[in-house]
TORLO-740788 format. One record per atom (N, C-alpha, C): residue number from 1; residue in one letter; atom name; x, y, z. Coordinates in Angstrom, 2 decimals. Atoms other than C-alpha are relative to their C-alpha. Layout:
! residues N
(NUM,'a','CA',(X,Y,Z)) ...
This chain:
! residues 73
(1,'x','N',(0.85,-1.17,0.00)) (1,'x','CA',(0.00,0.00,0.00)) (1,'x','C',(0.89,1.23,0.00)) (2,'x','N',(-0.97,-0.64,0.02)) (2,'x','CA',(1.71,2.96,-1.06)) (2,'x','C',(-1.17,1.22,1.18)) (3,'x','N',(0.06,-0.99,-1.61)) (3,'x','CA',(1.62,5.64,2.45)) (3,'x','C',(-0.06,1.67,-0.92)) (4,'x','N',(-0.01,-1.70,0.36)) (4,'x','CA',(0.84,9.02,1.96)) (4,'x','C',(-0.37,1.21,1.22)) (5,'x','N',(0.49,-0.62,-0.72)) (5,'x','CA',(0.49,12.10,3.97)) (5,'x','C',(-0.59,0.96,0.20)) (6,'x','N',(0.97,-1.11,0.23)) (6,'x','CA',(-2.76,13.35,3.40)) (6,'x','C',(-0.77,0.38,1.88)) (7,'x','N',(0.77,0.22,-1.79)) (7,'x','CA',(-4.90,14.16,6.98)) (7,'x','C',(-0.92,0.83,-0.45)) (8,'x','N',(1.55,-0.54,0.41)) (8,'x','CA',(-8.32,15.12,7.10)) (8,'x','C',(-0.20,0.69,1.47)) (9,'x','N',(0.39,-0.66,-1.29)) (9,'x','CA',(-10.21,17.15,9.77)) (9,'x','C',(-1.80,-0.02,0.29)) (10,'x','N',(1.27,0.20,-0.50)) (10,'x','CA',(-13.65,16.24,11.15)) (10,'x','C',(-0.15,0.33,0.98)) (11,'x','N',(0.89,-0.74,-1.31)) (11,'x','CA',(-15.87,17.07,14.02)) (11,'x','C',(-0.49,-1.16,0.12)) (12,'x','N',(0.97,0.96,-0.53)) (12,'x','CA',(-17.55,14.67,16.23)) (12,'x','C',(-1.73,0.06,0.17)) (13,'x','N',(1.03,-0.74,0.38)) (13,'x','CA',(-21.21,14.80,15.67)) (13,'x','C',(-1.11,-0.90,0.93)) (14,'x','N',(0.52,0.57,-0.71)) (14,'x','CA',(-23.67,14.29,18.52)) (14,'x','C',(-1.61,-0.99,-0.44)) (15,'x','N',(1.68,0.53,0.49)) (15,'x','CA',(-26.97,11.94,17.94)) (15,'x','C',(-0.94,0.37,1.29)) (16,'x','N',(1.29,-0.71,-0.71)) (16,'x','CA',(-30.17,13.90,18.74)) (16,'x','C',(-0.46,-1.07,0.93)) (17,'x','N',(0.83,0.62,-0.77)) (17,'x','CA',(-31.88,12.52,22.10)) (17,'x','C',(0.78,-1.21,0.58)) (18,'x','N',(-1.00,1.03,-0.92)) (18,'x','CA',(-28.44,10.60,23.24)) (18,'x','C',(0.95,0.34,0.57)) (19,'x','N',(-0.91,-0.98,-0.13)) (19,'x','CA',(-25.59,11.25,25.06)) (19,'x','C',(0.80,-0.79,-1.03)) (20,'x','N',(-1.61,1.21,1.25)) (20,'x','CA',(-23.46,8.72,22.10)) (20,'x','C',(0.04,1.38,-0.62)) (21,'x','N',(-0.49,-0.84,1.31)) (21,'x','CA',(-21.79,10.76,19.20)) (21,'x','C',(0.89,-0.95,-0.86)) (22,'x','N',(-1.20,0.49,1.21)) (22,'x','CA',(-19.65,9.40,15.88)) (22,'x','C',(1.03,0.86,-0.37)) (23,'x','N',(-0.65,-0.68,0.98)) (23,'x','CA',(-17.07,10.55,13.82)) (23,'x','C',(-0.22,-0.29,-1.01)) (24,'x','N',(-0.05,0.16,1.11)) (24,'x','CA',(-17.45,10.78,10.53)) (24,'x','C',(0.86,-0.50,-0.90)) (25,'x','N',(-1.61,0.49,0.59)) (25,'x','CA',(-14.92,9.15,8.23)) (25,'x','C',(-0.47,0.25,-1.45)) (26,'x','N',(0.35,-0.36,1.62)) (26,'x','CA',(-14.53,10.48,4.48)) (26,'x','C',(-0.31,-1.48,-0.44)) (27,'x','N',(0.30,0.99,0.90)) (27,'x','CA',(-15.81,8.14,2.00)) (27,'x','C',(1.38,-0.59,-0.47)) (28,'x','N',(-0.99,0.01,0.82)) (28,'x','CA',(-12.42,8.61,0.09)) (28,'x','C',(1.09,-0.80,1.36)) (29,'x','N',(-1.41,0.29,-0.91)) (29,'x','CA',(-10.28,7.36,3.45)) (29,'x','C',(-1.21,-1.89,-0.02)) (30,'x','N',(0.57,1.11,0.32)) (30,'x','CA',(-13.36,4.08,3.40)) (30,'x','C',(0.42,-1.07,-0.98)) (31,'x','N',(-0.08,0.81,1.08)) (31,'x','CA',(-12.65,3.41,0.04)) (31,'x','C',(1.41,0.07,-0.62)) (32,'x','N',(-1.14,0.18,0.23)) (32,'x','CA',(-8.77,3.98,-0.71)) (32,'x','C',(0.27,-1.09,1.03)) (33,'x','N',(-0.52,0.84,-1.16)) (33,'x','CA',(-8.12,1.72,2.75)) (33,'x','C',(-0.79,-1.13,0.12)) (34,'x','N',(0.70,1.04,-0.44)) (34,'x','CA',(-10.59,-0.81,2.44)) (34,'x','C',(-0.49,-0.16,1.53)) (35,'x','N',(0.78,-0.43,-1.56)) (35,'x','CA',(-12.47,-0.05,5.75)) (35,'x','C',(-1.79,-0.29,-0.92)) (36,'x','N',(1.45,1.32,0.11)) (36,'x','CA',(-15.63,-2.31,5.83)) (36,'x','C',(-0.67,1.08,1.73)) (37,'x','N',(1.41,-0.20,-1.21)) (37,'x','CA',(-19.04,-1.50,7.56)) (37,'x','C',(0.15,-0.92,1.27)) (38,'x','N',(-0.65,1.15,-1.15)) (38,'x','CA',(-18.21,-3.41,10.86)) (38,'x','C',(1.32,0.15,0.74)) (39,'x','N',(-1.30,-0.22,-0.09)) (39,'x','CA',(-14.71,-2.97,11.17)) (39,'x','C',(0.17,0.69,1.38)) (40,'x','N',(0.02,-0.56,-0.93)) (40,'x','CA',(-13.42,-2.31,14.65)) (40,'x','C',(1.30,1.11,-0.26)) (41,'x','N',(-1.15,-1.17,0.35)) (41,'x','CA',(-11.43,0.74,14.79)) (41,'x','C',(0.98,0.57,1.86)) (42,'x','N',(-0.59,-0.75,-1.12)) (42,'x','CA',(-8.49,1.89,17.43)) (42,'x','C',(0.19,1.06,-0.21)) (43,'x','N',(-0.41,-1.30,-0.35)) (43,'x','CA',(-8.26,5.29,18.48)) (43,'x','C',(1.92,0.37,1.07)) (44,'x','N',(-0.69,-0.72,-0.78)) (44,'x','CA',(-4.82,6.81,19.95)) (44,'x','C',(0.29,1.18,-0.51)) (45,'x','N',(-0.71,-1.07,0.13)) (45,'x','CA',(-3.96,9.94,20.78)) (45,'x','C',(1.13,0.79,0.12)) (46,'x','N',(-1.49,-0.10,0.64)) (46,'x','CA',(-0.52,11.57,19.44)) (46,'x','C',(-0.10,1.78,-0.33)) (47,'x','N',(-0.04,-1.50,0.30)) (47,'x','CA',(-0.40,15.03,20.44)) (47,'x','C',(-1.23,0.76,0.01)) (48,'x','N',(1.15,-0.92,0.58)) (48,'x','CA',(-3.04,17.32,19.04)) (48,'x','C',(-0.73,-0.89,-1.23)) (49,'x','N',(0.46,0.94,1.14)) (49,'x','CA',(-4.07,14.06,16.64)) (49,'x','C',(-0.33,-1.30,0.96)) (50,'x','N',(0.45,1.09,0.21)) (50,'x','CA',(-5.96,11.12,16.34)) (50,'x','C',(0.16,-1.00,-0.59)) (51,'x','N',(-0.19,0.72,1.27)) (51,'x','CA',(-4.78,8.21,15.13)) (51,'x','C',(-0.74,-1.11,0.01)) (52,'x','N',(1.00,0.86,-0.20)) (52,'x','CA',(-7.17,5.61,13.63)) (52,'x','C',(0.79,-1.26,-0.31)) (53,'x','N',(-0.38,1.20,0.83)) (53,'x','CA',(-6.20,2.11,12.87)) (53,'x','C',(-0.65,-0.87,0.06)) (54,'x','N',(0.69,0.59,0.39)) (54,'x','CA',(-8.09,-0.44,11.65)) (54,'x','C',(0.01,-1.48,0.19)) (55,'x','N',(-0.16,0.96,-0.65)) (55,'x','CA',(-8.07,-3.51,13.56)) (55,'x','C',(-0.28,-1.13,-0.88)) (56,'x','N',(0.32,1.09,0.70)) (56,'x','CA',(-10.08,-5.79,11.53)) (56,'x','C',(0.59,-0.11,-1.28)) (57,'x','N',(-1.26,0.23,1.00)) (57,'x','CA',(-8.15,-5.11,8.31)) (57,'x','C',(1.30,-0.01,0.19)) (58,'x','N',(-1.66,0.62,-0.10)) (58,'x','CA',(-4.92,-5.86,9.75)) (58,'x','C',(-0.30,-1.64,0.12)) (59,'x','N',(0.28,1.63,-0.21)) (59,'x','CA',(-6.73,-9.47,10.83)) (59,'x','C',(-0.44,-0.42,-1.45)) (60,'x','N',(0.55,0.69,1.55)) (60,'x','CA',(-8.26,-10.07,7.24)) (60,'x','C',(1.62,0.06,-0.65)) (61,'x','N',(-0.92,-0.26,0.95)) (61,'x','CA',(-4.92,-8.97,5.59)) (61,'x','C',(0.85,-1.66,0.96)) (62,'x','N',(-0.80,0.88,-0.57)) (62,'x','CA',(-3.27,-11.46,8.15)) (62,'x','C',(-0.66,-1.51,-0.41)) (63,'x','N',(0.99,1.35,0.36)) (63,'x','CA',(-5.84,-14.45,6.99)) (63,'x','C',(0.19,0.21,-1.50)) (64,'x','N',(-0.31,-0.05,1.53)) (64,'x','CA',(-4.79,-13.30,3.44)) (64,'x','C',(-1.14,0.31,-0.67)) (65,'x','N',(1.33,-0.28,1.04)) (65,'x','CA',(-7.96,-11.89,2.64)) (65,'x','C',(0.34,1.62,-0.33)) (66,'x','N',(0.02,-1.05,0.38)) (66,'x','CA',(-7.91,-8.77,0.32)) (66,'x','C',(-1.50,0.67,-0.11)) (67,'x','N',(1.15,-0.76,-0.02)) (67,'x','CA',(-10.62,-6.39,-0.55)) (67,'x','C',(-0.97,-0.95,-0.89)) (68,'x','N',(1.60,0.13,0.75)) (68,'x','CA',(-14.37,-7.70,-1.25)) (68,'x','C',(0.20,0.07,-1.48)) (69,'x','N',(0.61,0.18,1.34)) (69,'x','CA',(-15.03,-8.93,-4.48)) (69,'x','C',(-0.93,-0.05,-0.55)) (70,'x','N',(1.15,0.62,0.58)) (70,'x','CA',(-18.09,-8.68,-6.35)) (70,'x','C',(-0.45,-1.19,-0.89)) (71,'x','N',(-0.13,0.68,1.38)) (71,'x','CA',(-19.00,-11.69,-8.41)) (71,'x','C',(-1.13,0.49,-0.82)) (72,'x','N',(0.77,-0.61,0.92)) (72,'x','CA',(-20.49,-10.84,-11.66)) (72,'x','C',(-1.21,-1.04,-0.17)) (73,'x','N',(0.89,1.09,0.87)) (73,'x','CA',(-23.91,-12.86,-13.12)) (73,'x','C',(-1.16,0.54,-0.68)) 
């Protein structure tokens, strides 16, 4: 995977009538990284940053599974 050092900047965004909230994650960081609906995600923090990493695609990559395939028919 070629590394790059783009960084994005989001806001945490509360859900009406809870105390939970999400972050948002670009589409474009979903779909360059293969980040699946499900996917557990670690948070540390590094300063004035967030860093995410993606737990369950380090375990699929480690089981030798690559990105979702559609089959055609």
């Amino acid at each position: 995977m070629k590394k790059t050092n783009k960084s994005y900047t989001t806001w945490m965004e509360a859900i009406p009538g809870s105390d939970d909230s999400f972050l948002p994650i670009p589409d474009e960081i979903l779909e360059s990284e293969d980040w699946r609906v499900g996917d557990v995600l670690v948070m540390d923090l590094r300063g004035g940053s967030i860093l995410i990493t993606n737990k369950s695609k380090g375990l699929r990559q480690q089981h030798g599974e690559g990105p979702e395939v559609q089959a055609s028919g």
